[in-house]
N, C-alpha and C positions, 0 to 999 in steps of 0.2 A: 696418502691412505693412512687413516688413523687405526692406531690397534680394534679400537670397538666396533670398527667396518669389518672387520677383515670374515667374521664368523661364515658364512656361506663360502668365499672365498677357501678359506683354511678345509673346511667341509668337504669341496669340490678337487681341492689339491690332493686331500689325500686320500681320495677312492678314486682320482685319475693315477695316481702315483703305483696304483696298484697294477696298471695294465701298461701306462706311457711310461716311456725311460722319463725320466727325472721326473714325471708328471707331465711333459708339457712334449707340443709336436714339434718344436725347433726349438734348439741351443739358447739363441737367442731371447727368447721368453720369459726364460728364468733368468733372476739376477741378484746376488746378494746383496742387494740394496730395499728389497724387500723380502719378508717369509714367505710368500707366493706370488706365482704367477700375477697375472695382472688378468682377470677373467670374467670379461665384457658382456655385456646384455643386452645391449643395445648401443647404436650411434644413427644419429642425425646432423648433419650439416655440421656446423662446427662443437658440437658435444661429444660425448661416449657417455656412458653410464655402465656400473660395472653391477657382479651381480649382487651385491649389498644396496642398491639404487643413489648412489652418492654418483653423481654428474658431475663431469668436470668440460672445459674448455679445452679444445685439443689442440697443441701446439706439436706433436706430434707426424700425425696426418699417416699415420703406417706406415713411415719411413717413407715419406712422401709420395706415396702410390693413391692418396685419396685428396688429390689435388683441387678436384672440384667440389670435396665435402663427401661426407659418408652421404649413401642414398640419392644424391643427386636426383630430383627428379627424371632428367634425361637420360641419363643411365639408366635407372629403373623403368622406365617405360622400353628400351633396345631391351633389357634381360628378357622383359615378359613378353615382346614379339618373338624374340627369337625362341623361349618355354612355345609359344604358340604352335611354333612350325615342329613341333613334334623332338626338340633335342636332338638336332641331325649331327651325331656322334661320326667322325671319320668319312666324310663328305665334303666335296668341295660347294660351297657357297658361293653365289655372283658379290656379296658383300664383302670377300676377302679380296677380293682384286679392287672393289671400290676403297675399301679400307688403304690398297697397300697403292693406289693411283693417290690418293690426299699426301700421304707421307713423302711418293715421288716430289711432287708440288712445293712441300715445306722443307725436305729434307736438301741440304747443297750437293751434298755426295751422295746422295739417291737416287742410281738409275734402276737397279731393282729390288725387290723387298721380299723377305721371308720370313714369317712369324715362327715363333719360337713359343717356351715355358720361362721357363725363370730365366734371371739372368746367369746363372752358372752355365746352362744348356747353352746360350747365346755366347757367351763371350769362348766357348768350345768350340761353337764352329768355326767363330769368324778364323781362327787360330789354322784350326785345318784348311778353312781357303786360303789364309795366307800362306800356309805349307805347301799348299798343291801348286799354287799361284806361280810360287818363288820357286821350289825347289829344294828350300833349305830348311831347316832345320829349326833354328834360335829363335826365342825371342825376348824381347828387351822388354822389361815393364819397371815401376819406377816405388821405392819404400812406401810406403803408406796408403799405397793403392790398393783396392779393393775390387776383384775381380771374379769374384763366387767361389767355389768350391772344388772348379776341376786339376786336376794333377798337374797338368801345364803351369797354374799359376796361383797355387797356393802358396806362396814364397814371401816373405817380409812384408806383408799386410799390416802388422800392428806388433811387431816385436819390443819387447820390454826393451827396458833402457842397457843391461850389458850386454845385450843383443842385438843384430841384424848389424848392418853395412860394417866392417865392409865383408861379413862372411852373412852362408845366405841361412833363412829362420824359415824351416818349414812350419806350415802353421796348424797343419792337423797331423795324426797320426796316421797312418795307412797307406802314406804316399810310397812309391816306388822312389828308391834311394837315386836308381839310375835319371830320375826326370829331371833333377839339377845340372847334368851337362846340356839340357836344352833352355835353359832361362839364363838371362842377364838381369841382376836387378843394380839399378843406378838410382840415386839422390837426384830427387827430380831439380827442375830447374837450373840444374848444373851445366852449363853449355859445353865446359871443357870435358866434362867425362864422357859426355856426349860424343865430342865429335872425336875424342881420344879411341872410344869403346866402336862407333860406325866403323869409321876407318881401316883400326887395326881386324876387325871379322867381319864384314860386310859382305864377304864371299858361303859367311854361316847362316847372318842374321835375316830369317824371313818376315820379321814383324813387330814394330815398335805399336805397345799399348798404353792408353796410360785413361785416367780421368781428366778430362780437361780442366775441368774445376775439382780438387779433390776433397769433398765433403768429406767424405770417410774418414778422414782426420784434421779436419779444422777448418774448410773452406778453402784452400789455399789455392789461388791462380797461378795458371802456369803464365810465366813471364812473355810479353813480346816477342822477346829477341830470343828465347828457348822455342817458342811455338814456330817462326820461321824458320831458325836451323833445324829443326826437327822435320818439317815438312820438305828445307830443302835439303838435306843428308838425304832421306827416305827416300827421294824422288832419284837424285843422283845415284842409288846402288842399288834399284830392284827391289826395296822395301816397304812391305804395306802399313802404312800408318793406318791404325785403329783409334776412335776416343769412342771407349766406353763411356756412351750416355746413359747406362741403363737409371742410375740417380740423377745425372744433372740435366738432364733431357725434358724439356719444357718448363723448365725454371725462370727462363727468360723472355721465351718467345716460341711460336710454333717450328721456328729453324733452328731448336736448339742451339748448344752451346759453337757446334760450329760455325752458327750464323754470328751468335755474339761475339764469336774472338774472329770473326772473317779470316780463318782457315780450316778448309775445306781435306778431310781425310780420304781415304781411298773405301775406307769401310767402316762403320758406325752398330753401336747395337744401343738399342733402346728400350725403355721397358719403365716398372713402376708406374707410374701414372697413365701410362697408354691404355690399359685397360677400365680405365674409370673405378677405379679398384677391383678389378676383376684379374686373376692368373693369366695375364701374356705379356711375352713380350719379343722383340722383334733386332734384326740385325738386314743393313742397308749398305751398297753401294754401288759403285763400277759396275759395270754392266760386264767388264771382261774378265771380272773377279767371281761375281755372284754367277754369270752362269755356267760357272764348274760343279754349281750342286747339280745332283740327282733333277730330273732324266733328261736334263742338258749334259752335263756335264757327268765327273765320275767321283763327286765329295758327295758321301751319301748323307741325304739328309730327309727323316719321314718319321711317321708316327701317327697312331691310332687317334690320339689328342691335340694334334697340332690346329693351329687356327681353329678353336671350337666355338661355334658360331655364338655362345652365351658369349664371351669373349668376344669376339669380331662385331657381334652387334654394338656391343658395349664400346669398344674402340670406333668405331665409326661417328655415335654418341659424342664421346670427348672429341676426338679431333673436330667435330662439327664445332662442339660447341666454345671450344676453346680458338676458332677460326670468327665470332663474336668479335666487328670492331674493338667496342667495348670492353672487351674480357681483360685484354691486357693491360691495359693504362687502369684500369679500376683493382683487378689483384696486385700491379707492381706498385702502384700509390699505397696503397693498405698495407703492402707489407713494409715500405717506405717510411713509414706512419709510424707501424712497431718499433721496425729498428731507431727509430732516432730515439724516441720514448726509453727505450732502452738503455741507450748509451748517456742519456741524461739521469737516468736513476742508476746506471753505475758508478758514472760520475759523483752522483753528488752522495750516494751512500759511501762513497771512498771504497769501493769491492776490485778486488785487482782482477780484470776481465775485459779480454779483448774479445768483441761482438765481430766475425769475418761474416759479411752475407754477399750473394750475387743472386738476385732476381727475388725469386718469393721458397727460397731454404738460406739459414744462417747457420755459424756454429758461434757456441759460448767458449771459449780458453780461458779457464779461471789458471789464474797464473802468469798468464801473459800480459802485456801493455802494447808490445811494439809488433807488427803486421810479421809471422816467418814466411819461409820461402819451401819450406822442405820436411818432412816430417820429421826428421831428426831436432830441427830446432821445436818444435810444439811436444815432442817427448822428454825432452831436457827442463823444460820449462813449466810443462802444465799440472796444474794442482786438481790429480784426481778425485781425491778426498774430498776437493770444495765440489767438484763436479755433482758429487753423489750428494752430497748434502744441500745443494740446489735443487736435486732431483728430487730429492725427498720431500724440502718443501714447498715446490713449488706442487705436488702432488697430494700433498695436506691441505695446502690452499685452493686444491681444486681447478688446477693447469696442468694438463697431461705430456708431462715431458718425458718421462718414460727415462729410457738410457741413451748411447750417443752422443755422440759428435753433432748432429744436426739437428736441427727442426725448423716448424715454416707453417706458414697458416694457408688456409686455403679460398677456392672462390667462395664460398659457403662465408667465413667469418665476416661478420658487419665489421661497422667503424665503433658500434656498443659493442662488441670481442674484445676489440684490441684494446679499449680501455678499460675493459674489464679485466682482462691480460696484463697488461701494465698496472693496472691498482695491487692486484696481485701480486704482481712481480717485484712490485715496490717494496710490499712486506715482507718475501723473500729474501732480497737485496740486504734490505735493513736490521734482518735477521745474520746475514750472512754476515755482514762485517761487524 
């Protein structure tokens, strides 16, 4: 975004600024990387357009919630049936049991399903069934992991460098001091802390969490031989293993990421792209975990807004449409495509930047060269400075990369995107070094 863009923009910021805390309706939005918000006018398939009419290429995707493209025909056509049916606000729909029968089907650990709102809401309950489940108390979750907003687990998310491990880094203000006697946080991929930390409290710990793939700071996989001990520690002492898919959930395939690392959790939440960009999202498993909620069981779980059928429709929509032979071999070639493009124009621009991608999301580590394993190695190392100044001009140039760890193209971008992306990205690169 060029200064001479910016007039409506600036306009807009500061007679929202008047009424919204900072101007904007989540934290996130704003960023000192620019003097305003980022404030959109329109999107179509793989574009945005902001309200100055300067169009860009979106590498973005809402934080990957717009997997199949802004507007998706099929999604919009679910919105408008279900606007048809009168907005059946706090009603049960035959589409949400159709909806949550597809997920059974794709999901490995899926034997029943309950939608949710965000992922904070989501990764809340599953927390509570593993409490009710177990008995106990604790749970384990791993540095750099990101897991929404509620009190259980706002802990060492993204602590600066003379912070976090091995003391714990609350990450918002207003938490209850007391919530830290119930979290462990560990160095992911660590197998000995691992089975050092089950061991010695196993008698505490109701629930190991973590991202299976952890975009939220750099892409990083969890290792082999940490995903077996993990599952089998967990299994051995009464412990419900959770992988928040709410980000890496259909990145690679309709079985999610537990299909692609073939291990299989006791409970899963999903979200972002489930709803075809639309607000929902969802938490799956065990049939003798899930029905402890409400009015099986006694883990309350309800609301005026839950499964709202604009919503439900719209998820029914992608899952269809993302069950499309074709779907997957044509967005994981495309993105395929990017990434190599990528790694040849960093290459040959001499830009010090390690490209981590798994399915159709990547992350850039300007700063790095060599693959880390753990969050601490990608905080020691990564050049956030270059990051912003990537961000900048890659958003000059007319490629919407926003802020973040990740980005990833969608069904929407052609194979004219991605080289249009890459031309792009080329003068970026070339700027950069």
């Amino acid at each position: 975004m060029n200064e001479g863009s910016q007039t409506q923009a600036r306009r807009i910021f500061a007679e929202s600024s008047r009424y919204l805390v900072g101007g904007v309706t989540a934290g996130a939005r704003s960023t000192p990387l620019f003097d305003t918000p980022f404030f959109a006018e329109r999107a179509a398939g793989s574009r945005i357009t902001d309200v100055d009419g300067k169009t860009y290429l979106d590498l973005h995707t809402s934080f990957g919630a717009a997997l199949l493209g802004h507007g998706h025909p099929r999604i919009t056509a679910a919105v408008h049936e279900a606007l048809s049916r009168g907005i059946l606000c706090a009603f049960e729909v035959e589409a949400s049991g159709i909806a949550a029968r597809k997920l059974v089907e794709m999901l490995p650990c899926a034997e029943r399903v309950r939608f949710s709102g965000t992922g904070t809401e989501t990764t809340y309950q599953v927390i509570k069934l593993a409490r009710a489940f177990t008995g106990k108390d604790v749970v384990i979750k791993f540095e750099g992991h990101f897991h929404g907003f509620n009190d259980y687990l706002q802990y060492n998310y993204w602590p600066p460098r003379a912070a976090g491990l091995p003391a714990l880094h609350p990450e918002s203000a207003g938490a209850l001091a007391d919530m830290s006697r119930h979290i462990i946080v560990l160095p992911f991929n660590d197998v000995d802390a691992l089975e050092r930390t089950i061991r010695a409290r196993k008698d505490e710990i109701a629930a190991v969490i973590l991202e299976p793939v952890n975009f939220n700071s750099g892409g990083m996989r969890a290792r082999p031989d940490f995903l077996q001990a993990l599952r089998t520690l967990t299994a051995d002492h009464n412990i419900v293993l959770i992988f928040d898919e709410i980000l890496s959930g259909f990145r690679t395939g309709p079985g999610c990421m537990q299909a692609y690392l073939g291990v299989t959790p006791d409970l899963c939440t999903i979200g972002k792209a489930l709803g075809g960009g639309l607000p929902l999202s969802a938490f799956a498993g065990r049939a003798e975990i899930m029905d402890l909620l409400t009015p099986v069981g006694k883990v309350a779980h309800t609301g005026t807004y839950l499964a709202h059928p604009t919503a439900i429709f719209a998820c029914n929509a992608f899952l269809d449409e993302i069950s499309r032979p074709e779907f997957w071999p044509d967005l994981l070639t495309r993105s395929e495509r990017l990434y190599a493009g990528l790694r040849q124009i960093i290459a040959h621009r001499g830009v010090k930047c390690l490209l981590q991608a798994t399915g159709a999301r990547f992350c850039l580590l300007f700063g790095l060269e060599t693959e880390p394993e753990n969050y601490r190695m990608v905080v020691d190392a990564r050049d956030a400075e270059q990051n912003g100044r990537f961000v900048r001009l890659a958003m000059e140039n007319g490629v919407f990369a926003w802020t973040g760890y990740h980005h990833g193209i969608s069904a929407s971008h052609t194979d004219a995107d991605v080289d249009a992306i890459l031309e792009r990205l080329d003068t970026v690169m070339r700027r950069i070094a």
